[in-house]
C-alpha positions as CSV (number, residue, x, y, z in Angstrom):
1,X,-112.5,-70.7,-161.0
2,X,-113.1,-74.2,-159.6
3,X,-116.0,-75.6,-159.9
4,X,-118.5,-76.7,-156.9
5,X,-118.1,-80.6,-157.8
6,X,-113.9,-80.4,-158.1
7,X,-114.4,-78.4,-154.5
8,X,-116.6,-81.1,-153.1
9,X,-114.4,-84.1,-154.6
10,X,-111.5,-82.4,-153.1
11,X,-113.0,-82.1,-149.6
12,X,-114.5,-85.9,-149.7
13,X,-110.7,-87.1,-150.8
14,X,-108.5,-84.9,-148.7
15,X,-111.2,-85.0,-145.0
16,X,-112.5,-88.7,-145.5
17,X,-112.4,-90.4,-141.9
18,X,-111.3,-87.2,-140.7
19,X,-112.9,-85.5,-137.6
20,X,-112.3,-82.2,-138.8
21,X,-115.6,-80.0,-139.1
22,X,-116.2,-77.0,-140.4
23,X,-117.8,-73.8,-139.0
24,X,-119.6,-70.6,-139.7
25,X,-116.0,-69.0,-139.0
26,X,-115.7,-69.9,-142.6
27,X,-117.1,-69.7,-146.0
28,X,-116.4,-69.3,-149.5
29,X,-117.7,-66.5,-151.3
30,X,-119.0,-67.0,-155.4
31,X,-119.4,-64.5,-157.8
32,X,-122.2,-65.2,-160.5
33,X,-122.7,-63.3,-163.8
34,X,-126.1,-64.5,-164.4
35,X,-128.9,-65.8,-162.8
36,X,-128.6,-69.5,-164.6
37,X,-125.0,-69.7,-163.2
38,X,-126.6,-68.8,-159.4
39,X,-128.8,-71.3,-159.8
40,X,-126.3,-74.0,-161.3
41,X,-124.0,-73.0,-158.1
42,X,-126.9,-73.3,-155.8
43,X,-128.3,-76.6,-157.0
44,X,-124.8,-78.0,-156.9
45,X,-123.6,-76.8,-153.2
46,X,-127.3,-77.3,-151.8
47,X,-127.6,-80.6,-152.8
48,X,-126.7,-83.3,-149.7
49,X,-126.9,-79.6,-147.2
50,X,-128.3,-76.8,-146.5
51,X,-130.2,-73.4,-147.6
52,X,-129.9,-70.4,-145.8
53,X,-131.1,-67.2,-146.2
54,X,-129.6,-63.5,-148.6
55,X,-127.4,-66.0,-150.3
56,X,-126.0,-68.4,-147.7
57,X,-126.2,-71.7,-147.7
58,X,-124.4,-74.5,-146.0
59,X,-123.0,-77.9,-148.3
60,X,-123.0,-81.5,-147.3
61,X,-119.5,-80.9,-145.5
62,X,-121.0,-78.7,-143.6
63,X,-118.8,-75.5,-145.0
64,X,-120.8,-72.0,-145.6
65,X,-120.9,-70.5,-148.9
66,X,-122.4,-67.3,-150.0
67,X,-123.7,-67.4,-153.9
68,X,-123.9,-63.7,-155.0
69,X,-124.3,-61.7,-158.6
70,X,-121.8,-59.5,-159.4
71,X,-124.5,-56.8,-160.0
72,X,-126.0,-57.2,-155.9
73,X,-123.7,-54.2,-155.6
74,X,-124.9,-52.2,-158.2
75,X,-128.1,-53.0,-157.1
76,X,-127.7,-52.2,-153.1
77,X,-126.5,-48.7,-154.1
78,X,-128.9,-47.6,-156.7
79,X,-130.2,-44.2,-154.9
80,X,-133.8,-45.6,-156.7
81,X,-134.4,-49.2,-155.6
């Protein structure tokens, strides 16, 4: 998996003077084993943009990313939340 600062130093080489921006039509989706990896994701992507809610949260390029633990599954279907 790539990490969030090799995605952002790719987007600030490959869309520097560009006019291109980003929408809500698209996002990246991470999965996190543990709560210290959302966190480190979050921190990272946040920083320079964005949070949103359940998740969500938008960097400083302006592109959506949702930041989820594998277990939110799990956890969603449990018949005794």
């Amino acid at each position: 998996m790539m990490s969030p600062s090799r995605v952002h130093s790719s987007l600030s080489q490959n869309l520097s003077g560009s006019e291109f921006k980003f929408t809500d039509g698209v996002s990246l989706s991470v999965e996190c084993q543990t709560q210290a990896e959302v966190d480190a994701y979050w921190e990272q992507l946040s920083a320079g943009g964005e949070p949103g809610p359940c998740g969500w949260l938008t960097d400083q390029f302006g592109l959506a990313w949702q930041i989820n633990p594998t277990i939110l599954g799990e956890l969603l279907s449990d018949p005794d939340p």
